[in-house]
C-alpha positions in Angstrom: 58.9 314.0 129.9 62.4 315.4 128.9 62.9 316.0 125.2 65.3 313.2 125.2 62.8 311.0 126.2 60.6 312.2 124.0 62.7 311.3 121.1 63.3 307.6 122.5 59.6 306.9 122.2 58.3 309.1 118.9 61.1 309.2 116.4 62.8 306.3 114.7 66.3 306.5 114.2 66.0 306.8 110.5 64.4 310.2 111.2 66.5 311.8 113.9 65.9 315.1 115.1 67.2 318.0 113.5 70.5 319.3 114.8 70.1 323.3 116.0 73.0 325.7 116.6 73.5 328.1 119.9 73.9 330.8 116.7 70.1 329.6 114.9 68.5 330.1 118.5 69.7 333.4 119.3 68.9 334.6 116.1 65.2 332.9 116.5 64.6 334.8 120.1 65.9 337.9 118.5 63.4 337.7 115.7 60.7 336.7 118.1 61.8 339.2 120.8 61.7 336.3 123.5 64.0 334.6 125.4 63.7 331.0 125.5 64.0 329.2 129.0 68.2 328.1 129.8 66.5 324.7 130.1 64.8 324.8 126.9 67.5 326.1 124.6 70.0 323.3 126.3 67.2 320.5 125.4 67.1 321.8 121.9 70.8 322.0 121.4 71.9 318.7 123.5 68.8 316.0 121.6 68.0 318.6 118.0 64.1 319.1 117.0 62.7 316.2 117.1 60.5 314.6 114.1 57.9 312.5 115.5 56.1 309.3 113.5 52.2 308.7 113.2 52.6 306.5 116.2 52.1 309.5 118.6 49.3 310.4 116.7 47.7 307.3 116.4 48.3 307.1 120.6 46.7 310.5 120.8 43.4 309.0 119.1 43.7 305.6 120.2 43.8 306.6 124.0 41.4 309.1 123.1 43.7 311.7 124.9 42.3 315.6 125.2 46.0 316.3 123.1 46.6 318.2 120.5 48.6 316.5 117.7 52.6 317.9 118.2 54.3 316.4 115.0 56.3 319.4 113.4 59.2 321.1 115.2 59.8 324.5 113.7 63.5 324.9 113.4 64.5 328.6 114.0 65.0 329.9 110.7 
């Protein structure tokens, strides 16, 4: 699932994702001492972190899905 997607189905416009800059990623991979894949860091800055509802989590449980809850995008600072 693209992160695009993602964001269609697990955030409500009234929560959008959180806008990143080239600048705040380089500075995160320098920190890190990693370099994040091209396809990655252009998902990231094209959609922004996303900030997903309970509804994922209550499809995790309710599906009974071997998932681990995702529901907190680190920005890079």
């Amino acid at each position: 699932m693209s992160l695009s997607r993602f964001v269609e189905k697990w955030t409500i416009p009234t929560y959008p994702p959180e806008s990143v800059s080239d600048e705040d990623l380089g500075a995160a991979e320098q920190q890190l001492g990693v370099h994040f894949p091209e396809d990655y860091r252009q998902a990231v800055l094209d959609v922004g972190l996303p900030r997903p509802t309970i509804a994922l989590l209550d499809a995790i449980v309710e599906r009974e899905l071997d998932l681990h809850d995702l529901h907190d995008f680190y920005s890079p600072k």
